[in-house]
C-alpha positions as CSV (number, residue, x, y, z in Angstrom):
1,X,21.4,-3.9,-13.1
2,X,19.9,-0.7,-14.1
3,X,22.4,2.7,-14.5
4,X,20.6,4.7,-11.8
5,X,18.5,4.4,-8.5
6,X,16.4,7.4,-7.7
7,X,16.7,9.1,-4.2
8,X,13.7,8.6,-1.9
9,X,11.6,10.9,-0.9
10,X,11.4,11.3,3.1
11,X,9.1,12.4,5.4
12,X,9.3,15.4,7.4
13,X,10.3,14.9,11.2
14,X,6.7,15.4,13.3
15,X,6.9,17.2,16.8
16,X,4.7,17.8,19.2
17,X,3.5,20.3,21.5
18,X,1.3,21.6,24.0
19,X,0.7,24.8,21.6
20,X,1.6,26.3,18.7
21,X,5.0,27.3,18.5
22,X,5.9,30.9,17.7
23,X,7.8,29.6,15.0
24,X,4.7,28.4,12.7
25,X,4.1,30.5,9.4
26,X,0.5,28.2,9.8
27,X,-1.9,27.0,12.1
28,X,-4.6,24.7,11.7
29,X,-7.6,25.0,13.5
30,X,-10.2,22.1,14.3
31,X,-14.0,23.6,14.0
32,X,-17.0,21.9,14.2
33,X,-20.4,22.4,12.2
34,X,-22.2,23.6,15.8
35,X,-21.0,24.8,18.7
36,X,-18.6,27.3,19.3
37,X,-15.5,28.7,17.0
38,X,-12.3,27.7,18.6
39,X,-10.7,31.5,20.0
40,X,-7.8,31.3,18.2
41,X,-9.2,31.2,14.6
42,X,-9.9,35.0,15.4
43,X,-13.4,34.6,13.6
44,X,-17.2,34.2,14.2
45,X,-19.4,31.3,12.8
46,X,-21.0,33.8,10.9
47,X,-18.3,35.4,9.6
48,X,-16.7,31.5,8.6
49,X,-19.8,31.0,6.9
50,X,-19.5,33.9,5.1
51,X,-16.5,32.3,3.7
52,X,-18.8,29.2,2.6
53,X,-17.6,27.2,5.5
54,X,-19.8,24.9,7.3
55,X,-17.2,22.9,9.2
56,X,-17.8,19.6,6.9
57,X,-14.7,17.6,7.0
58,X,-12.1,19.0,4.6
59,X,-13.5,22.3,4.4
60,X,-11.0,24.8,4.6
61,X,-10.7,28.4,4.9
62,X,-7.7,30.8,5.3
63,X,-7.5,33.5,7.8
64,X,-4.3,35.8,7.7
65,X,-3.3,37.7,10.4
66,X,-0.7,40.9,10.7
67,X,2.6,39.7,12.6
68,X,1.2,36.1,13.7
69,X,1.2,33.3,11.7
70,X,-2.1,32.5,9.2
71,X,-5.0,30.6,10.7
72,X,-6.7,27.8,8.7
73,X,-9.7,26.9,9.9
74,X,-10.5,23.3,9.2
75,X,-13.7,21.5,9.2
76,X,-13.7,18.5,10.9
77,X,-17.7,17.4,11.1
78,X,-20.0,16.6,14.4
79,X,-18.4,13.6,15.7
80,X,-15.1,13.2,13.7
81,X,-13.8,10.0,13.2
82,X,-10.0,8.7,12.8
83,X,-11.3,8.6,9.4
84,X,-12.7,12.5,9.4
85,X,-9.3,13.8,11.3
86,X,-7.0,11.9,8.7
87,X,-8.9,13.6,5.5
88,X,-8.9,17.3,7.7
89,X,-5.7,16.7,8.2
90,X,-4.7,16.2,4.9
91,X,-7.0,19.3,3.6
92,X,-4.7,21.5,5.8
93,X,-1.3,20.5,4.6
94,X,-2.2,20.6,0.9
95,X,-4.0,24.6,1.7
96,X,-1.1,25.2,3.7
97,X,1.5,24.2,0.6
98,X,3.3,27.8,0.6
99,X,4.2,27.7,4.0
100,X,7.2,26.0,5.8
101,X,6.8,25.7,9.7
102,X,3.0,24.2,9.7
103,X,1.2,23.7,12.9
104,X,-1.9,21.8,13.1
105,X,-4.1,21.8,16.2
106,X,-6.8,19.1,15.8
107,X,-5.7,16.9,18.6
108,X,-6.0,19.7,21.1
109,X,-9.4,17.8,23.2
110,X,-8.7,15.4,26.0
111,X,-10.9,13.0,24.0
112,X,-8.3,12.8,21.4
113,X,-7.2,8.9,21.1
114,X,-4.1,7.2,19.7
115,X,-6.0,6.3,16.8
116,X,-7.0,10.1,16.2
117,X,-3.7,11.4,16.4
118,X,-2.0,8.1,14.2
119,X,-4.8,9.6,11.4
120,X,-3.9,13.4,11.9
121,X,-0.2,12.4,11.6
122,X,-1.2,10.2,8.5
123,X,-2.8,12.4,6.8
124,X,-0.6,15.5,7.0
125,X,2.7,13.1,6.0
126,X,1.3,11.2,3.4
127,X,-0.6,14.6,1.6
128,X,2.9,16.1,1.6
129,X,4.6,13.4,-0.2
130,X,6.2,14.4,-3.3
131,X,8.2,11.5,-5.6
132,X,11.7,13.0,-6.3
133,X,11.2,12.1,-10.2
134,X,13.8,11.5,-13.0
135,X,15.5,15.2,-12.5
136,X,18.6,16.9,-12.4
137,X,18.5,17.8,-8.6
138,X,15.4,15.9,-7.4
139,X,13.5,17.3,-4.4
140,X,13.6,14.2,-1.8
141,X,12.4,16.9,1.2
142,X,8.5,17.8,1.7
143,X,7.1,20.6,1.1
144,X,7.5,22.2,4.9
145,X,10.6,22.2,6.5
146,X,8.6,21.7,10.0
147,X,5.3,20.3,11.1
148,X,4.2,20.6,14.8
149,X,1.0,18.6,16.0
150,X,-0.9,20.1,19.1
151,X,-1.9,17.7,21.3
152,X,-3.2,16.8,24.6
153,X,0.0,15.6,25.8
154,X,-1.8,12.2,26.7
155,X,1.3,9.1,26.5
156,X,-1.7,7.6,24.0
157,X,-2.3,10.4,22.1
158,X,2.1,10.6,21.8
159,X,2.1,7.3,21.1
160,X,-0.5,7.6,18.0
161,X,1.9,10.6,16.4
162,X,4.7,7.8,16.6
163,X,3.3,5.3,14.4
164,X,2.0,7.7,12.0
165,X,5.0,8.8,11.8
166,X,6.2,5.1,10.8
167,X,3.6,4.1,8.4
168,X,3.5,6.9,6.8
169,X,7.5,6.3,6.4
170,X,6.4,2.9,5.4
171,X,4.0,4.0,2.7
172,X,6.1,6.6,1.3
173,X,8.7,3.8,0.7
174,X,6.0,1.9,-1.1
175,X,5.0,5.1,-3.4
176,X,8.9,5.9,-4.4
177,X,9.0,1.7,-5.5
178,X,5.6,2.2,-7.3
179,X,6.5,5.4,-9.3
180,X,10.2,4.6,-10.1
181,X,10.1,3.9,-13.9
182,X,11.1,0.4,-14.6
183,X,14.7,1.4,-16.6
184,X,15.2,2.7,-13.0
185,X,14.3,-0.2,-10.5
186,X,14.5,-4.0,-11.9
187,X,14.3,-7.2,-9.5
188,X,17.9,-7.1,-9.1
189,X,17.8,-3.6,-8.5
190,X,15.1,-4.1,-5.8
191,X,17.2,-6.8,-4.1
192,X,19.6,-4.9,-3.4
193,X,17.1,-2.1,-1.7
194,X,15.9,-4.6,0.3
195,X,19.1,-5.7,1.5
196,X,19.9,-2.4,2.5
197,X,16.4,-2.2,4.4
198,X,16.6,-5.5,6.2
199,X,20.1,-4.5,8.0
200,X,18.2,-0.7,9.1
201,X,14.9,-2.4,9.8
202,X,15.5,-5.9,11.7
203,X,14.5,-8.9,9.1
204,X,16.1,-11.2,7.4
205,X,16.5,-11.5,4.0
206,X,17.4,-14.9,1.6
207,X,17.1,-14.3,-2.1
208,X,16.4,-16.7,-4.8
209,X,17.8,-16.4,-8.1
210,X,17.1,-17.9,-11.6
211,X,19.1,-21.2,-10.9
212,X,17.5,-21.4,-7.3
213,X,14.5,-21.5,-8.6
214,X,14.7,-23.7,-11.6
215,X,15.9,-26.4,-8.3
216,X,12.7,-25.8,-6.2
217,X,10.5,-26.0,-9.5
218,X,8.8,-22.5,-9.6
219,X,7.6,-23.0,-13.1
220,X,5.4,-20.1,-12.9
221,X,8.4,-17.2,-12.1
222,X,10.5,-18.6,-14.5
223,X,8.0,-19.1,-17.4
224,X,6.7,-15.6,-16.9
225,X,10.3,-14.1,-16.6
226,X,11.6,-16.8,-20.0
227,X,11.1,-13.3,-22.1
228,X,13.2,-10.8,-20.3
229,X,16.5,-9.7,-20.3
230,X,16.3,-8.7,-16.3
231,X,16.7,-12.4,-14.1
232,X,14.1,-12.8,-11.6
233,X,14.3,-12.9,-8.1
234,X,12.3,-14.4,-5.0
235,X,12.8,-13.2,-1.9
236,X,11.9,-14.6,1.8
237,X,11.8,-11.8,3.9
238,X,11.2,-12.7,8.1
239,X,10.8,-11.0,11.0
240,X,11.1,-12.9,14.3
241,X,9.6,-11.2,17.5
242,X,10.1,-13.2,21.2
243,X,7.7,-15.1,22.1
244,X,5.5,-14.4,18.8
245,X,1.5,-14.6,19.1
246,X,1.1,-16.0,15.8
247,X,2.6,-16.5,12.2
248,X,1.7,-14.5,9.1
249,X,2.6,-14.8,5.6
250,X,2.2,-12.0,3.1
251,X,2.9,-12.6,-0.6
252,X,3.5,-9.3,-3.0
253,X,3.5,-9.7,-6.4
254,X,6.2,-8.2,-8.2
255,X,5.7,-7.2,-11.7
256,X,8.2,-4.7,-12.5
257,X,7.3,-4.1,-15.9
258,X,3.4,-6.0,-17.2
259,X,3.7,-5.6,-21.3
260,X,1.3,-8.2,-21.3
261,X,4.2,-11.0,-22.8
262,X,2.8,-12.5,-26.2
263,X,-0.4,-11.0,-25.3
264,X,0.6,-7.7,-25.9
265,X,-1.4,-5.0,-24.0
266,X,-2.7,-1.9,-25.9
267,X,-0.4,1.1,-26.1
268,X,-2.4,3.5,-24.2
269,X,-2.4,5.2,-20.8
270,X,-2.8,1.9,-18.6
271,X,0.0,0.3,-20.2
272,X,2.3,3.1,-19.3
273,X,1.3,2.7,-15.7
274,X,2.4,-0.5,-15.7
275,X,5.6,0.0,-13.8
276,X,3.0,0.1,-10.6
277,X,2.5,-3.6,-11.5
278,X,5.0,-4.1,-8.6
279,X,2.5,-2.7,-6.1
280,X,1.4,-5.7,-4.3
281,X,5.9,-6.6,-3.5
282,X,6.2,-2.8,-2.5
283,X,3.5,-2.9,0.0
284,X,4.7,-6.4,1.5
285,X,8.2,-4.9,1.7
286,X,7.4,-1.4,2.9
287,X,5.0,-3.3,5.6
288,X,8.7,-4.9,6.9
289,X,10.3,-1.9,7.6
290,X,7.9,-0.8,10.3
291,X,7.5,-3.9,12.4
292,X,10.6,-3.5,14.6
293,X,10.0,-0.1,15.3
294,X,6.0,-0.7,16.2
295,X,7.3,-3.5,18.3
296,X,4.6,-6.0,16.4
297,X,4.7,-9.0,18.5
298,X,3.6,-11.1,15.6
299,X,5.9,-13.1,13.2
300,X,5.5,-12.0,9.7
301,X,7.3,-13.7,7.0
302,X,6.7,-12.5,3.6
303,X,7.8,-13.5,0.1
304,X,8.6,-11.1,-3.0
305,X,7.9,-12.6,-6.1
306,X,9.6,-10.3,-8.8
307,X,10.1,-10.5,-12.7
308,X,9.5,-8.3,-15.8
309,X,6.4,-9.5,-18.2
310,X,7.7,-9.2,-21.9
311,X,7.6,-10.2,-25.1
312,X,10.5,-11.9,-27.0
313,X,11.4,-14.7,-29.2
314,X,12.0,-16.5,-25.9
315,X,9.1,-15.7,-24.0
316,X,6.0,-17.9,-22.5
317,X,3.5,-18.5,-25.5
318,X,-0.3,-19.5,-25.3
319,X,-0.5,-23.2,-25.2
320,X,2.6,-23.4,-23.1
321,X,2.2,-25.9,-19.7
322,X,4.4,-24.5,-16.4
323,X,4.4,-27.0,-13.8
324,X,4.2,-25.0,-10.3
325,X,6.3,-25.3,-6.7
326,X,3.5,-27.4,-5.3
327,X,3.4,-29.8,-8.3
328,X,0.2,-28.5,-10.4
329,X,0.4,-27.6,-14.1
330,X,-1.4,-24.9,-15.2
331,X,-2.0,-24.3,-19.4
332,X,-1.3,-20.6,-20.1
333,X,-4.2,-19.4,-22.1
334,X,-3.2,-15.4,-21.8
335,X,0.1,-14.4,-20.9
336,X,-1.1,-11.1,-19.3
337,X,-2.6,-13.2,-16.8
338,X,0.8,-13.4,-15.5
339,X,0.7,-12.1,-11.7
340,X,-1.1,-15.3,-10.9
341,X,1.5,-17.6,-12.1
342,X,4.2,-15.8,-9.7
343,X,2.2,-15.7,-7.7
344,X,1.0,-19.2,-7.5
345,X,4.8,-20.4,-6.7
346,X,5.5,-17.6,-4.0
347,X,1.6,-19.0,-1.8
348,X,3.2,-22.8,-2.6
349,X,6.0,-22.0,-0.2
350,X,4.2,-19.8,2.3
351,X,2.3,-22.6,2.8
352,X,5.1,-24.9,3.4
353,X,6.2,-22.5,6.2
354,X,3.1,-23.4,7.8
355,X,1.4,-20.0,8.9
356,X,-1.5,-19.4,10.8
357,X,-2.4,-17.4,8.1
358,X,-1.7,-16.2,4.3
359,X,-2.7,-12.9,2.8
360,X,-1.5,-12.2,-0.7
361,X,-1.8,-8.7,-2.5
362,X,-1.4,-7.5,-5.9
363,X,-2.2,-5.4,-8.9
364,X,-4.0,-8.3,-10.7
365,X,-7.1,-7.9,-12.5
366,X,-9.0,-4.9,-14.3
367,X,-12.1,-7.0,-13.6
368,X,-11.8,-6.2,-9.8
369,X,-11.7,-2.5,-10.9
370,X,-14.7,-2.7,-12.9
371,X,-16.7,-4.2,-10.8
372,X,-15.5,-1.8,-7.5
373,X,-13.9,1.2,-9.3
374,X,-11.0,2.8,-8.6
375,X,-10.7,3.4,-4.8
376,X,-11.8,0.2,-3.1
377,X,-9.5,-3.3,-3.5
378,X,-11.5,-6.6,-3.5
379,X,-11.1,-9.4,-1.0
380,X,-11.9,-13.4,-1.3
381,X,-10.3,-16.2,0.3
382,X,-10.8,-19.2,2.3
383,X,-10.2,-17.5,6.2
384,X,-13.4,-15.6,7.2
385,X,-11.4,-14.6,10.2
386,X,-8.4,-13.2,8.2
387,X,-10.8,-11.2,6.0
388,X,-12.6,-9.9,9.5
389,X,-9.0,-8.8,10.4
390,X,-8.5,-7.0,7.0
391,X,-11.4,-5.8,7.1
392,X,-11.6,-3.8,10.4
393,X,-7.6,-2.8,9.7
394,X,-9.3,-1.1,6.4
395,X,-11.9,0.5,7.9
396,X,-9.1,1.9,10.9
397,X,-6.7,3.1,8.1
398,X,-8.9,4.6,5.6
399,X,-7.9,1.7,2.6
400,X,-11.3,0.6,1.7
401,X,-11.7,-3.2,1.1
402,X,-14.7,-4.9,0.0
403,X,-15.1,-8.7,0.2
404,X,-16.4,-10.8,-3.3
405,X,-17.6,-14.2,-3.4
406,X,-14.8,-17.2,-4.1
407,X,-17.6,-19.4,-6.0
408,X,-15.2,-22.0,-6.1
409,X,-18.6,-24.5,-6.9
410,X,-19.6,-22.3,-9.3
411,X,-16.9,-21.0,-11.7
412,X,-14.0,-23.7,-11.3
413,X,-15.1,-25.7,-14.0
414,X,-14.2,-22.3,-16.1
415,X,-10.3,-22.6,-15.2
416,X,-10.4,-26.8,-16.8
417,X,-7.8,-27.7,-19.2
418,X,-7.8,-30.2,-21.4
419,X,-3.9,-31.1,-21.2
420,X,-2.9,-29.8,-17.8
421,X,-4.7,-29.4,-14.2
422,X,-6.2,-25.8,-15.0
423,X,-5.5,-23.1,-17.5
424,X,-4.6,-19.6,-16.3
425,X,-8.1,-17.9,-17.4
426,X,-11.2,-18.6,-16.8
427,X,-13.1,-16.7,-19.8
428,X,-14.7,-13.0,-19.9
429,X,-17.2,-12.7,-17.1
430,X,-16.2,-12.7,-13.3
431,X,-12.6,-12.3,-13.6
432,X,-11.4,-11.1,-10.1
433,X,-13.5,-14.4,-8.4
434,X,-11.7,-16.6,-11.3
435,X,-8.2,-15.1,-10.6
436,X,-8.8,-15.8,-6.4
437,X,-10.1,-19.3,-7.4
438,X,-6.7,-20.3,-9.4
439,X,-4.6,-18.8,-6.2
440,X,-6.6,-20.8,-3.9
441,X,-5.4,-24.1,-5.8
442,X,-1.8,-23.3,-4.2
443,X,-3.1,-22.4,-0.7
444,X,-3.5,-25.7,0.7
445,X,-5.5,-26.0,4.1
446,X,-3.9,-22.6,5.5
447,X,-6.5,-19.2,6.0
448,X,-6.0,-17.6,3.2
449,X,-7.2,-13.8,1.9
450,X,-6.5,-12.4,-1.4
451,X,-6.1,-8.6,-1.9
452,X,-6.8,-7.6,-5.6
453,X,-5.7,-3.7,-5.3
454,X,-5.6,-3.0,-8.9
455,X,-7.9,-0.1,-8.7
456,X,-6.9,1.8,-5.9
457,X,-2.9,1.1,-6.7
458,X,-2.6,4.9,-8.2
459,X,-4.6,8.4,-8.6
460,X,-4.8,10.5,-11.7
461,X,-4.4,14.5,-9.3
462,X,-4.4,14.5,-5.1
463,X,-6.8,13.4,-3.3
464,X,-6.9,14.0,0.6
465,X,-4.2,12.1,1.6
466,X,-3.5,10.0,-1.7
467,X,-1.0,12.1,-3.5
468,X,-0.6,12.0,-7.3
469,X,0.7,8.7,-8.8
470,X,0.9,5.4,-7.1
471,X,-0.6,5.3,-3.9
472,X,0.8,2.6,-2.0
473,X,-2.5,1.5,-1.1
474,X,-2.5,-2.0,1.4
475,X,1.2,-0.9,3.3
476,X,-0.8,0.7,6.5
477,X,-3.7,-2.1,6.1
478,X,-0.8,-4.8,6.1
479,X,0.7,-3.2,9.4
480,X,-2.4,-2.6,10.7
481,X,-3.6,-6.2,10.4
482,X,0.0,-7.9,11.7
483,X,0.5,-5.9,14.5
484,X,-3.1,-6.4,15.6
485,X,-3.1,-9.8,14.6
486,X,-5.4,-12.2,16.3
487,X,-4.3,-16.2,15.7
């Protein structure tokens, strides 16, 4: 195992109140483009907009005051969505950055829903999230010591600050696994986090190591994993409501380290980013640890399929044949197409749990990028109504998802092998449809969606609510989507 795990960071505790408390250094103040200036930002519309502020969403503007805590006016549009209040809110925290009892006062309006105040509570946690880093006294705590949301008082609007406040737990989880350099976090190392998890967070837990899986025949792991040091591991992770009103599978792929095997990646800036290769396991497991506490009445089981990707005198070469969990041989044509081979053995036995549904998620191709840049994840599969769900969970929680053809008429011929049942490729052109189409050979007759976040898995500086470095992008649409989960 590795010498060292890094401390986690860890949200700030989120309370709420009727009004500001005296306490605040900060207050932030919903306005509008039109209509009247809330009193207690102490300033006129034309005095804002002498400022440059209009009231679009994000717009902020500082207002200190003698002996009372600085007003930030925050711009929050006409008719602002979830969508608008989560960005806002995550404008405020990051102009608020110097001060340590923040107070934000968007959710103030008796029209304020659960939704809204889930978004505000989003936005200001996950904009304050700091990873802890490779230090001599990492900083774990956020940048304030206190945040305070104004609210209603509404049990709905209570009830939305509550599972912010877990998802955004949730997605800070998945950002600490994401950034942690891989000399720091290995598969064995993440087994043992998740252990730890499972006994705070109510699922179970069964872990597969090298010699299990050489007995249920998960070729792809192990041929991936044949040129590492670090053993792989696959774990089953499930959580078990009463009386449960349907059964999900999630599959994470869990690439510690991608160096591309025998087919070396370019030493540049992508390949040092490839410690977020891991993305897709992190969100599957960071979605776990929220379930019990959101009460999700659906049963989720989900399936971490983890090994490092390099190059040895033992590792996976091109011509190489793995023969998978479900019995299919596959040809390995590039052995940086690696996530689908792991990835292929962890859908074989989701399907054998026989789910009403599989959705898998991972960092897997550059071709998905390319074609939808970096801040929206592709989606194909064979369950229209799984991709529906996705889809209106990524439209609630901001994680934009856009759905790409599975030409499965068209382009299958490109994945035929001459000595095996399909290579691992399918050629240049069309890569993130050619990828889906090889998963969907271990899907079986189960729904099945396929979440290519490979874009959207990091940010270069802060954005809104996406904080610098991996973004653990997919952990609230995965708890959105279970927990509203339609069989």
């Amino acid at each position: 195992m590795s010498d060292m795990l890094i401390p986690f960071a860890t949200p700030s505790t989120v309370v709420t109140a009727r009004t500001a408390p005296r306490s605040a250094t900060a207050v932030a103040v919903a306005v509008r483009p039109s209509g009247s200036v809330p009193r207690s930002v102490g300033m006129s519309r034309r005095d804002l907009e002498r400022h440059g502020f209009s009231g679009k969403v994000g717009q902020v503007v500082s207002i200190p005051r003698r002996d009372a805590a600085t007003v930030i006016a925050v711009g929050v549009g006409d008719r602002p969505s979830s969508t608008d209040l989560r960005n806002a809110a995550a404008a405020a925290i990051r102009h608020a950055q110097r001060h340590t009892h923040v107070a934000l006062d968007l959710l103030s309006s008796s029209a304020a829903s659960a939704a809204d105040a889930r978004a505000v509570t989003e936005g200001a946690l996950l904009a304050a999230y700091r990873y802890p880093g490779i230090t001599a006294k990492p900083v774990t705590k956020p940048k304030f010591e206190s945040l305070t949301i104004v609210t209603s008082g509404t049990a709905a609007v209570e009830r939305g600050v509550r599972e912010g406040q877990v998802r955004s737990r949730a997605t800070y989880l998945a950002r600490d696994l994401a950034n942690t350099p891989p000399a720091h976090l290995n598969a064995r190392d993440l087994e043992v986090i998740t252990k730890g998890l499972a006994a705070d967070h109510g699922f179970d837990v069964e872990v597969f190591d090298e010699d299990d899986l050489a007995e249920m025949g998960c070729g792809g792991l192990l041929g991936v994993n044949k040129g590492s040091v670090e053993p792989p591991r696959l774990m089953k992770l499930t959580y078990s409501p009463r009386n449960p009103r349907g059964h999900v599978a999630l599959v994470g792929k869990g690439v510690m380290y991608d160096s591309g095997g025998i087919s070396l990646k370019p030493s540049d800036a992508f390949h040092v980013v490839m410690k977020m290769d891991m993305s897709g396991a992190a969100a599957v497991l960071s979605t776990m640890t929220a379930l019990k506490d959101l009460r999700c009445r659906t049963q989720v089981t989900g399936y971490i399929v983890c090994t490092d990707n390099m190059p040895s005198g033992s590792a996976m070469k091109l011509g190489d044949v793995l023969t998978m969990r479900n019995g299919k041989t596959v040809e390995v044509h590039n052995t940086d197409a690696e996530g689908r081979l792991i990835l292929a053995d962890g859908l074989s036995l989701a399907v054998e749990d026989k789910p009403n549904a599989i959705i898998d998620i991972a960092t897997l191709t550059g071709a998905a990028m390319a074609a939808l840049g970096p801040d929206i994840a592709a989606v194909l599969g064979t369950g229209s109504k799984v991709i529906d769900q996705l889809t209106a969970s990524a439209d609630a929680t901001g994680e934009p998802i856009w759905e790409m053809p599975l030409e499965v008429d068209r382009y299958r011929k490109l994945l035929d092998s001459n000595v095996a049942d399909m290579r691992n490729i399918g050629g240049p052109y069309g890569g993130c449809i050619t990828a889906a189409i090889f998963l969907s050979e271990f899907t079986g007759d189960v729904p099945w969606a396929h979440l290519d976040i490979a874009g959207p898995m990091k940010v270069d500086g802060d954005e809104s609510w996406r904080s610098k470095g991996a973004t653990g992008f997919g952990t609230r649409l995965l708890i959105d989507t279970v927990t509203n989960w339609s069989a």
